[in-house]
Backbone as a chain_set.jsonl record, in Angstrom:
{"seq": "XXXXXXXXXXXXXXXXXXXXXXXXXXXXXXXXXXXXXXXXXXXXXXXXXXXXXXXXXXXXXXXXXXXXXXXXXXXXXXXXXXXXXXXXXXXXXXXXXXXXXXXXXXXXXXXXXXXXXXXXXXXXXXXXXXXXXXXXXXXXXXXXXXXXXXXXXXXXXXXXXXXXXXXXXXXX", "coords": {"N": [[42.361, -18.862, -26.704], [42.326, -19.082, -23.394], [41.755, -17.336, -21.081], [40.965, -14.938, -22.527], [39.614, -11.884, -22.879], [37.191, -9.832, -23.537], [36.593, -6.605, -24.853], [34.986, -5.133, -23.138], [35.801, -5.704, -20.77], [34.831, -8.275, -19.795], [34.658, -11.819, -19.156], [35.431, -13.782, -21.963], [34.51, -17.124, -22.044], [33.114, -17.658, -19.327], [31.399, -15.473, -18.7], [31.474, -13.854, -16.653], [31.738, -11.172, -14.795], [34.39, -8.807, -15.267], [37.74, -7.923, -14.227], [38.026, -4.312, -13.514], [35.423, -3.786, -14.778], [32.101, -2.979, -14.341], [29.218, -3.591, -12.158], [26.729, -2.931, -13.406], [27.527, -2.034, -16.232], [28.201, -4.981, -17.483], [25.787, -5.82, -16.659], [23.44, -4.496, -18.253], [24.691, -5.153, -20.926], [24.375, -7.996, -20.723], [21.361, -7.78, -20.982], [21.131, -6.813, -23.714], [22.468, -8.68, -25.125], [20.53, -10.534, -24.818], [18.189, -9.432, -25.854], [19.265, -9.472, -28.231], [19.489, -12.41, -29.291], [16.344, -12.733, -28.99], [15.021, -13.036, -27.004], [13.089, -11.974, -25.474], [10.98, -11.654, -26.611], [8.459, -12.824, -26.959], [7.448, -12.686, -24.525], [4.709, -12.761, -21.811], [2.114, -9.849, -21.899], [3.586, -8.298, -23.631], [4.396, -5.161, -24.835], [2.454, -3.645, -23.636], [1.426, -1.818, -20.632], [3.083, -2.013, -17.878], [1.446, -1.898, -15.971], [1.724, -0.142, -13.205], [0.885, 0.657, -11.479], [0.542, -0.535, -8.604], [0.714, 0.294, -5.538], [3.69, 1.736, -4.75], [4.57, 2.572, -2.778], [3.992, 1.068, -0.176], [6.05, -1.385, 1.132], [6.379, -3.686, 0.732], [5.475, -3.635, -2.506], [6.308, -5.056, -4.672], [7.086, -7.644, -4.029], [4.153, -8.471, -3.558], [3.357, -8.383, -5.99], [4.754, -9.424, -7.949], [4.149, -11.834, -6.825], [0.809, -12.221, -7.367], [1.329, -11.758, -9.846], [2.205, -14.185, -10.57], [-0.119, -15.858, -10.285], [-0.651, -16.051, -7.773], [-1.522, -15.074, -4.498], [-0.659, -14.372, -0.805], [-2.83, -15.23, 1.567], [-2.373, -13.725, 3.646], [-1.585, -11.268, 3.075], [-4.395, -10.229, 1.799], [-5.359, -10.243, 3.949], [-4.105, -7.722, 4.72], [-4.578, -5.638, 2.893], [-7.652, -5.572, 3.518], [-7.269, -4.229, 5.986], [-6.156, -1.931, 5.478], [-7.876, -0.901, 3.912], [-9.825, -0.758, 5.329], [-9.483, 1.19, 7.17], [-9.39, 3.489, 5.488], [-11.928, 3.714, 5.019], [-13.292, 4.128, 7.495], [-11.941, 6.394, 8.21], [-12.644, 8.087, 6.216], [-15.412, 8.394, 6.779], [-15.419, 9.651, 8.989], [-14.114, 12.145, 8.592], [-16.426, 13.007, 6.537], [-18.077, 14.063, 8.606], [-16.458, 15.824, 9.576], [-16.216, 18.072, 7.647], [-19.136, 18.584, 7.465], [-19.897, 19.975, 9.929], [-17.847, 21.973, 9.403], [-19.154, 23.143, 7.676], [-21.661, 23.891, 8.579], [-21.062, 25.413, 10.829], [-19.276, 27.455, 9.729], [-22.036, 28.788, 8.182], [-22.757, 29.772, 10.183], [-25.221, 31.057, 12.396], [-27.095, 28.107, 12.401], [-30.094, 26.405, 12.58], [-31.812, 25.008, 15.543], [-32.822, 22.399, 14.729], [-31.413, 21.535, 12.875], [-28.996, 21.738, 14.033], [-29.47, 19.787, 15.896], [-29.577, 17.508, 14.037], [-27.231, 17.419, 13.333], [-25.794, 16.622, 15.534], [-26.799, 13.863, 16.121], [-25.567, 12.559, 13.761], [-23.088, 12.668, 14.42], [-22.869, 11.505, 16.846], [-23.696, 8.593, 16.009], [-21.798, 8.343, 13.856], [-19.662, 7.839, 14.942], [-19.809, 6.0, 16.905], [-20.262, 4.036, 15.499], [-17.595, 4.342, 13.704], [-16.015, 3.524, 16.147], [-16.871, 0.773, 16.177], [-15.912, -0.195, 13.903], [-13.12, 0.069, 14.249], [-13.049, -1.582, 16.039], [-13.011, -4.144, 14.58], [-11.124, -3.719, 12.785], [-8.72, -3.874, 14.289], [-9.516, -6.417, 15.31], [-8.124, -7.83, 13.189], [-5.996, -7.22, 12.171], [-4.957, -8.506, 14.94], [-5.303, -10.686, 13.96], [-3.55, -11.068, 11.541], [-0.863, -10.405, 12.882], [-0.875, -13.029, 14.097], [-0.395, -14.559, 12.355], [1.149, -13.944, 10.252], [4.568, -12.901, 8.503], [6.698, -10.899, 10.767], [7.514, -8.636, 9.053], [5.176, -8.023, 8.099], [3.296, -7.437, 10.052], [1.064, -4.984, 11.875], [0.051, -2.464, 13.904], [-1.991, -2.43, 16.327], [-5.323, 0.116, 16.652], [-5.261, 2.483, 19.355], [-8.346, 2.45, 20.045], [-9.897, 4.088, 22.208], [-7.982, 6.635, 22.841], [-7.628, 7.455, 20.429], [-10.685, 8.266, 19.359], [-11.103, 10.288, 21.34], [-9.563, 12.059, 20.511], [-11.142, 12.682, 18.027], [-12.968, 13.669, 19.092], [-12.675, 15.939, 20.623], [-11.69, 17.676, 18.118], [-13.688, 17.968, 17.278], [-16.471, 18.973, 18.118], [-19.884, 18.481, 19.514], [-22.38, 20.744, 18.359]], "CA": [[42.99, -18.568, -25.443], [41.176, -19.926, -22.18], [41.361, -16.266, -20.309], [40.923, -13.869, -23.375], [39.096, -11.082, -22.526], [36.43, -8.753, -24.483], [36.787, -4.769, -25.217], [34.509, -4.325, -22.387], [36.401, -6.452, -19.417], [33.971, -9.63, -19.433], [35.948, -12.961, -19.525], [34.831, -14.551, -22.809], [34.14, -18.209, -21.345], [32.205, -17.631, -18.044], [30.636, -14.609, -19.173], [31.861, -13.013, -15.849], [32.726, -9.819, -14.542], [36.065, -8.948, -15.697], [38.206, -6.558, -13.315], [37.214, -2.764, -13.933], [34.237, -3.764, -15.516], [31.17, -2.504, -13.348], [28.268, -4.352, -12.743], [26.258, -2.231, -14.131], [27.836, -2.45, -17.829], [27.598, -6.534, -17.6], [23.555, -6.313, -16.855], [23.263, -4.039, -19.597], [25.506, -5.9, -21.978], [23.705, -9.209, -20.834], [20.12, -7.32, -21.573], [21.443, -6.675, -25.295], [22.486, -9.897, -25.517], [19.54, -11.525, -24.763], [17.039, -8.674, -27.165], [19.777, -9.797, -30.023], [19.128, -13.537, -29.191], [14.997, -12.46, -29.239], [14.789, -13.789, -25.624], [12.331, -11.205, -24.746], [10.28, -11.347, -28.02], [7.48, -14.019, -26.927], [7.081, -12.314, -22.968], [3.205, -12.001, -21.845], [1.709, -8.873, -21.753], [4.654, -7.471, -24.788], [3.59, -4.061, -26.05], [1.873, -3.283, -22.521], [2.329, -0.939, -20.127], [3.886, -2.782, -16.77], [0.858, -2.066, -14.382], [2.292, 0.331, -12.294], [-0.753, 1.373, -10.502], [1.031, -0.528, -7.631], [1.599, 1.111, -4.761], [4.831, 1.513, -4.277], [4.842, 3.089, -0.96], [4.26, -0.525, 0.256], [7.662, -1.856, 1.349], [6.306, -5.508, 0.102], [4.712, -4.101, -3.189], [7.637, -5.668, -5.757], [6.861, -9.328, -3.67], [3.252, -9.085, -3.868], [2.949, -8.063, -7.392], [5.414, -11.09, -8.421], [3.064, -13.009, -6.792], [-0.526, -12.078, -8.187], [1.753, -12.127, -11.648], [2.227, -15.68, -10.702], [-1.245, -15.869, -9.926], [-0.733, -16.726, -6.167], [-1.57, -13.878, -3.629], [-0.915, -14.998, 0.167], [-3.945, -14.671, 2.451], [-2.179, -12.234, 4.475], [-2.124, -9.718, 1.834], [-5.601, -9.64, 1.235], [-5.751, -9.227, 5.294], [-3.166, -6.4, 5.619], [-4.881, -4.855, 2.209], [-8.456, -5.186, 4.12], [-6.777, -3.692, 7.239], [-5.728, -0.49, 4.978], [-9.277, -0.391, 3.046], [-11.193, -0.325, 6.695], [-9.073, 2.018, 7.894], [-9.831, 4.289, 4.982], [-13.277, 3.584, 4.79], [-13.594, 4.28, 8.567], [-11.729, 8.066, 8.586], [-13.49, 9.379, 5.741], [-16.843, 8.61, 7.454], [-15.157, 11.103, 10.324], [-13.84, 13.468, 7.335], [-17.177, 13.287, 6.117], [-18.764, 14.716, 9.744], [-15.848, 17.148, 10.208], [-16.508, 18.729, 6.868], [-20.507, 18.95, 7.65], [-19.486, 20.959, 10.88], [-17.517, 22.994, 9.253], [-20.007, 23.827, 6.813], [-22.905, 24.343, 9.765], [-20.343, 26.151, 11.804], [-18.943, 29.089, 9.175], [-22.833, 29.32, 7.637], [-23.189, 30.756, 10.79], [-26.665, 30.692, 13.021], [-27.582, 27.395, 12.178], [-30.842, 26.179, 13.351], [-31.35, 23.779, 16.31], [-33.029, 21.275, 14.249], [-29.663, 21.319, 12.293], [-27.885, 21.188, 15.39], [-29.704, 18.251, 16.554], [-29.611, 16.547, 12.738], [-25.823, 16.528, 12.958], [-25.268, 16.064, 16.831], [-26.917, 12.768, 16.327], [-25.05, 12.03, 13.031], [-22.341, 12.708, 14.863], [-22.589, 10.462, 17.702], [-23.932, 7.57, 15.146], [-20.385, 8.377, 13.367], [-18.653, 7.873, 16.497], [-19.789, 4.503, 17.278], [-19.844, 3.456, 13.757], [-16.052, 4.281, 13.809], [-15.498, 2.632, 17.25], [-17.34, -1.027, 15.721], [-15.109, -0.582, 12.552], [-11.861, -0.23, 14.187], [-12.67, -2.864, 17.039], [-12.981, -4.812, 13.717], [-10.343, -3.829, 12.032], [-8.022, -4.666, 15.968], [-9.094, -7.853, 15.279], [-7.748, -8.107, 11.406], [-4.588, -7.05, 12.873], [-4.293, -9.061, 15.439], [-5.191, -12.172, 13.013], [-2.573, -10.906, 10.854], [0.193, -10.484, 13.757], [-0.49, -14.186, 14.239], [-0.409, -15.51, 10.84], [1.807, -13.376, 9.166], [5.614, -12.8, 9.197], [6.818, -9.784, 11.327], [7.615, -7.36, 8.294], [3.824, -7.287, 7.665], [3.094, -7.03, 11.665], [0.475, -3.607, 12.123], [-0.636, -1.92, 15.56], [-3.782, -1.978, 16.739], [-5.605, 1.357, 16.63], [-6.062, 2.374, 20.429], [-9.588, 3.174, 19.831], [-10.517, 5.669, 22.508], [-7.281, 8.013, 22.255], [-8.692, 8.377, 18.613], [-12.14, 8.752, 19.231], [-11.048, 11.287, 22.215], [-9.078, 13.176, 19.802], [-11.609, 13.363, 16.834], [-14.481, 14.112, 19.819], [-12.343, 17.165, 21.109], [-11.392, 17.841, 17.269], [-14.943, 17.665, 16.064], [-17.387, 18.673, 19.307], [-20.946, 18.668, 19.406], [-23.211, 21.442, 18.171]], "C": [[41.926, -18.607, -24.348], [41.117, -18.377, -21.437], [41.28, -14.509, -21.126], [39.303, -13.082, -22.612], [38.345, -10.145, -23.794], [36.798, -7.496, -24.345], [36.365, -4.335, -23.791], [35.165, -5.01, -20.643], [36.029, -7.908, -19.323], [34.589, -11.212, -19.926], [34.732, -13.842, -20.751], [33.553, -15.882, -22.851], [33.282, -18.562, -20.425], [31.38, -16.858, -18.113], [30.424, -13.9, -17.739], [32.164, -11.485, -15.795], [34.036, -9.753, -15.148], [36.612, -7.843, -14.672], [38.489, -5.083, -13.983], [36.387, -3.008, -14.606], [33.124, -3.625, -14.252], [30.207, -3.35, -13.72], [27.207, -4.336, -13.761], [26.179, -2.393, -15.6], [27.744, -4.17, -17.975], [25.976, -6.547, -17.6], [23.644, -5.719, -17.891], [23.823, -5.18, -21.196], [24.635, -7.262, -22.163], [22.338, -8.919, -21.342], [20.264, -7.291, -23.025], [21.596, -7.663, -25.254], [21.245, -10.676, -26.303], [18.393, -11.163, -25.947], [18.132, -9.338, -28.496], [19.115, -10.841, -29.85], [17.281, -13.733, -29.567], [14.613, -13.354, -27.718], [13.463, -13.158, -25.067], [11.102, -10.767, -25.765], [9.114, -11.783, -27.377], [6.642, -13.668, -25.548], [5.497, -12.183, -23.343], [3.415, -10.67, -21.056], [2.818, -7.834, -22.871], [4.195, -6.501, -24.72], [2.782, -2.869, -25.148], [2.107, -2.425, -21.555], [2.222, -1.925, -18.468], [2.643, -2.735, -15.565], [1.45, -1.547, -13.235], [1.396, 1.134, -11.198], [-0.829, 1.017, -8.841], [1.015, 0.308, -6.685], [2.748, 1.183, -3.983], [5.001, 1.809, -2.918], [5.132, 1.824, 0.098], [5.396, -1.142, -0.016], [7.514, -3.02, 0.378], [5.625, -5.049, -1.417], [5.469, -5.05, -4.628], [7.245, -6.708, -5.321], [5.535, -9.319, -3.985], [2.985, -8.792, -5.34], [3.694, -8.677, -8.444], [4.253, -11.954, -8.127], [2.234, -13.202, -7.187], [0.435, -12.205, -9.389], [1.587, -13.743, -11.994], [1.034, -16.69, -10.379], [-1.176, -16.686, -8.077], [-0.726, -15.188, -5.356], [-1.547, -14.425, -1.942], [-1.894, -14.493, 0.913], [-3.582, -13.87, 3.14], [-1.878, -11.065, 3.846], [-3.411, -9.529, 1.683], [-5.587, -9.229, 2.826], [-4.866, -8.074, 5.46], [-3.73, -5.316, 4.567], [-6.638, -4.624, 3.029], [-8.314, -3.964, 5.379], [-6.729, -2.075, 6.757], [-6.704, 0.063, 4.38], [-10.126, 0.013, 4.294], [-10.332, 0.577, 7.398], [-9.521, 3.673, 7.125], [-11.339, 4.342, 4.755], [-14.022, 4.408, 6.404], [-13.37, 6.047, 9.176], [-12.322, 8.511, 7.323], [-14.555, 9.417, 5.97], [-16.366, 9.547, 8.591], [-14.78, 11.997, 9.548], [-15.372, 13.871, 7.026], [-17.907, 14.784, 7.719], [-17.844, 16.095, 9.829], [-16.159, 18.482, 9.097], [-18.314, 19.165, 7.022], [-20.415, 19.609, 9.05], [-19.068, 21.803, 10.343], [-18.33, 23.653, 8.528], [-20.964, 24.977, 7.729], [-22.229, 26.004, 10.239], [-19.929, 27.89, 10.889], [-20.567, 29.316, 8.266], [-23.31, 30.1, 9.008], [-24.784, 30.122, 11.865], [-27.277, 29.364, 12.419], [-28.894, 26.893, 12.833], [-31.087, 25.028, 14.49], [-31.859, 22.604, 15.619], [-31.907, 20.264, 13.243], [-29.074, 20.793, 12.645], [-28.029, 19.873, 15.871], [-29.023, 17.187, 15.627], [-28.1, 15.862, 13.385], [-25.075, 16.01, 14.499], [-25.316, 14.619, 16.95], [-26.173, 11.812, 15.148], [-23.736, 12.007, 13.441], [-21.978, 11.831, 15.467], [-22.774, 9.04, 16.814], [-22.47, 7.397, 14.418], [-19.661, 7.517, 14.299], [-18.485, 6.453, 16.644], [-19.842, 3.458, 16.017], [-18.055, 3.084, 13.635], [-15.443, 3.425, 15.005], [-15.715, 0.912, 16.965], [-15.919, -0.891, 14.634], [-13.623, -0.654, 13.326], [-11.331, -1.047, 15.558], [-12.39, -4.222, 15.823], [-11.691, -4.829, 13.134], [-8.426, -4.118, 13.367], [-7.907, -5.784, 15.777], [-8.234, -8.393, 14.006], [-6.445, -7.702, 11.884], [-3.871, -7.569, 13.662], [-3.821, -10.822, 14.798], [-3.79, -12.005, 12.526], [-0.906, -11.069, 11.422], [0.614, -11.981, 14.2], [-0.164, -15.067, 13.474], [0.939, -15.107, 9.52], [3.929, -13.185, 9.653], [5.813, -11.328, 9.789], [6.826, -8.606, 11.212], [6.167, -7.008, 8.298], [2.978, -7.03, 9.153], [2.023, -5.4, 11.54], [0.95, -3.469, 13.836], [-1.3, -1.707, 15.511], [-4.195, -0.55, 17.18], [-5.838, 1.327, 18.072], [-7.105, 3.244, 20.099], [-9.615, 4.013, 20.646], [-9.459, 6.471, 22.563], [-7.726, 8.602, 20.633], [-9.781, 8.728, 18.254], [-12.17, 10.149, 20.406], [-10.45, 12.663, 21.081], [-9.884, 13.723, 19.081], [-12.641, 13.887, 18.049], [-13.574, 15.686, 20.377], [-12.036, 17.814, 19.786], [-12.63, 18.309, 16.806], [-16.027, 18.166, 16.827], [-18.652, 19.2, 18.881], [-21.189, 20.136, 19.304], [-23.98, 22.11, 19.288]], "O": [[40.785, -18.174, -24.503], [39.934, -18.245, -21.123], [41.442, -13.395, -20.626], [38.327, -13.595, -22.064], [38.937, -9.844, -24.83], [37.562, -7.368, -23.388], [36.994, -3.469, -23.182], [34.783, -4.577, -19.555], [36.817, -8.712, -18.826], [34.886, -11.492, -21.087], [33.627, -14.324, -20.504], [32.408, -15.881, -23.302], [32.662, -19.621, -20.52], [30.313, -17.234, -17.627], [29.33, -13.37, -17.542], [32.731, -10.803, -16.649], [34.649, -10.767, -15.482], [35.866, -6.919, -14.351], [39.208, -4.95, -14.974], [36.454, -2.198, -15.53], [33.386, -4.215, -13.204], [30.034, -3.842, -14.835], [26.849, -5.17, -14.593], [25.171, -2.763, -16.201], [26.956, -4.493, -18.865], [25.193, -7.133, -18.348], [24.016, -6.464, -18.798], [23.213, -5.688, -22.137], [24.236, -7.668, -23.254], [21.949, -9.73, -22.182], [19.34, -7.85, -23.617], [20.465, -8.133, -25.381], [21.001, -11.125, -27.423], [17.836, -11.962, -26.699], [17.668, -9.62, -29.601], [17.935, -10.674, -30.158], [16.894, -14.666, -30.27], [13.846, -14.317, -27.705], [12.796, -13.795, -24.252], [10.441, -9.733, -25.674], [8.482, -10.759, -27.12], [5.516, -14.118, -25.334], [4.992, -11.793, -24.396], [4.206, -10.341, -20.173], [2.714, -6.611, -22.781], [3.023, -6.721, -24.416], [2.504, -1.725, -25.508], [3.304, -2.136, -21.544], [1.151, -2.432, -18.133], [2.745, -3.331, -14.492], [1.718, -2.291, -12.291], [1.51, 2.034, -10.366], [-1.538, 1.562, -7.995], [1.418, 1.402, -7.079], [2.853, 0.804, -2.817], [5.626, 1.132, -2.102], [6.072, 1.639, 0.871], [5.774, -1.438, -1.149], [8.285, -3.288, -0.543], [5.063, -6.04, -1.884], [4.752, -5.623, -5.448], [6.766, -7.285, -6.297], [5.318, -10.192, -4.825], [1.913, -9.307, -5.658], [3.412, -8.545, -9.635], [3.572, -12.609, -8.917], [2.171, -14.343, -7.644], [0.031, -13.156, -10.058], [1.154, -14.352, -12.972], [1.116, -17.911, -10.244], [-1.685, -17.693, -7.586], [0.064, -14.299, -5.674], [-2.6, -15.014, -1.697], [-1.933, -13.266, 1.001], [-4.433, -13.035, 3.448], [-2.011, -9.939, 4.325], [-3.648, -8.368, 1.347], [-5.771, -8.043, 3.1], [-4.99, -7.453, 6.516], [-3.581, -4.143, 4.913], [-6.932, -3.435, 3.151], [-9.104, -3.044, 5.593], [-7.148, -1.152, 7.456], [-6.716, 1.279, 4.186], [-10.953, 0.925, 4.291], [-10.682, 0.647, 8.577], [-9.846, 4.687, 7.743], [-11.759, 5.334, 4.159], [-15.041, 5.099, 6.393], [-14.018, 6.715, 9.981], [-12.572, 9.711, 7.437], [-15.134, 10.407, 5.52], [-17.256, 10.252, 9.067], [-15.281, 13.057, 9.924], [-15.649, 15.052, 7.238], [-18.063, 16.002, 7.629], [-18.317, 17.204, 10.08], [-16.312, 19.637, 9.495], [-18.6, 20.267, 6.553], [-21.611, 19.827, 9.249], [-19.718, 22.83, 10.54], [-18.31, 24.876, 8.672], [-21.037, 26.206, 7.692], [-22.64, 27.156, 10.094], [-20.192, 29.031, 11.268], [-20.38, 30.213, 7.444], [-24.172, 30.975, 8.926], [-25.194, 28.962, 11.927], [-28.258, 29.686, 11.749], [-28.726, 27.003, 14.047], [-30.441, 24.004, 14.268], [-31.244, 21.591, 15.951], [-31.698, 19.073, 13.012], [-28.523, 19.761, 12.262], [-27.163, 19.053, 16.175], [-28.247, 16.304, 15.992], [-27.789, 14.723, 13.735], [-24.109, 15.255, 14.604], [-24.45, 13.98, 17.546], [-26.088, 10.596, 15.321], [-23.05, 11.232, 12.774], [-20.995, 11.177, 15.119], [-21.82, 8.28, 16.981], [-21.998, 6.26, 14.424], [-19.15, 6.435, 14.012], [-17.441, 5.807, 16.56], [-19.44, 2.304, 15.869], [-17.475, 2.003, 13.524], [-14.463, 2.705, 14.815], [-14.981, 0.018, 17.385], [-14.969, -1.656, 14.799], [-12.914, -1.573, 12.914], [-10.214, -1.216, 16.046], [-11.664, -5.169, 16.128], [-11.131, -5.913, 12.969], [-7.315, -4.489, 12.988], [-6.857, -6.418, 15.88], [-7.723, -9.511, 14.076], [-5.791, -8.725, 11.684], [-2.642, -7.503, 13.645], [-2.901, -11.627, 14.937], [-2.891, -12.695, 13.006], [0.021, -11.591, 10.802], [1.745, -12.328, 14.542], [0.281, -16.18, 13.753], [1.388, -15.643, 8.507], [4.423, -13.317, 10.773], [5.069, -10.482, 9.294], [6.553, -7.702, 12.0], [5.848, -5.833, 8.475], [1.964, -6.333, 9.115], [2.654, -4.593, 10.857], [1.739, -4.038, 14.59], [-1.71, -0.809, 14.776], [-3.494, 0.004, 18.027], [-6.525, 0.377, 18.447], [-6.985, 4.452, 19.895], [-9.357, 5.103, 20.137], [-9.917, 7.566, 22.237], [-7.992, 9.657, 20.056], [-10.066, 9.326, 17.216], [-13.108, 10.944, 20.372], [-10.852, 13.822, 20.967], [-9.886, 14.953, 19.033], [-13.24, 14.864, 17.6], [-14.372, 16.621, 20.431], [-12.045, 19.011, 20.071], [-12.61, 19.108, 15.869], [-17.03, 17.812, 16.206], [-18.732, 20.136, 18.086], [-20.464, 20.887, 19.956], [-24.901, 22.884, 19.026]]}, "num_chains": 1, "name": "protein.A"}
């Protein structure tokens, strides 16, 4: 019979939906299928655990982590993953300073040679952080031109963020 139907709704022939059958129970059903058949016997990496070290947080990380599978990574991933490494590379060199203040600051009477040490590691911070994220402005704006819109940043306005950490963080 050309429109016989299975137990579970799924039209024999087409291997369709059937009406009240959810999609849900068809993927499943088709997944068994395929483990009876041994469809999934031969896969690389079998036995493995999936590499989930991903970060999901990243809207795109499901596309780029197809892609490196497929060994292709597009150049604007490595720039939007540079973009996110110099950004972290750039605030924990100001984490680092705010935590050596605070240290100075609750040991109390520190001496001025102290004071000086970290006033000037301070300012050296400062402009350290201002090169890195004129750098990392430009890696952003590359990216804004090269890339499609989803992966689009915003450029850090450097001095509202160097005003903030300098009133956040102030000299000795």
């Amino acid at each position: 019979m050309a429109d016989e139907r299975t137990a579970e709704g799924e039209h024999e022939e087409t291997g369709r939906r059937g009406p009240g059958q959810s999609w849900e129970n068809l993927i499943e059903q088709k997944i068994r299928e395929a483990q009876d058949r041994g469809d999934f016997a031969n896969l690389r990496g079998r036995g493995r655990p999936l590499g989930a070290a991903q970060d999901t947080t990243d809207p795109n990380w499901m596309a780029s982590s197809m892609l490196q599978n497929a060994g292709f990574k597009p150049p604007v991933l490595d720039l939007a993953q540079e973009i996110d490494e110099g950004l972290v590379t750039a605030n924990a060199a100001l984490e680092r300073i705010r935590r050596r203040r605070a240290f100075l600051v609750e040991r109390g009477g520190a001496v001025q040679a102290d004071r000086d040490r970290f006033n000037r590691a301070r300012s050296k911070a400062i402009e350290e952080y201002r090169a890195a994220l004129r750098t990392i402005n430009d890696r952003v704006l590359a990216l804004s031109i090269t890339a499609p819109s989803a992966l689009h940043r915003r450029s850090v306005p450097i001095e509202r963020v160097v005003a903030e950490f300098e009133s956040a963080c102030p000299a000795l």
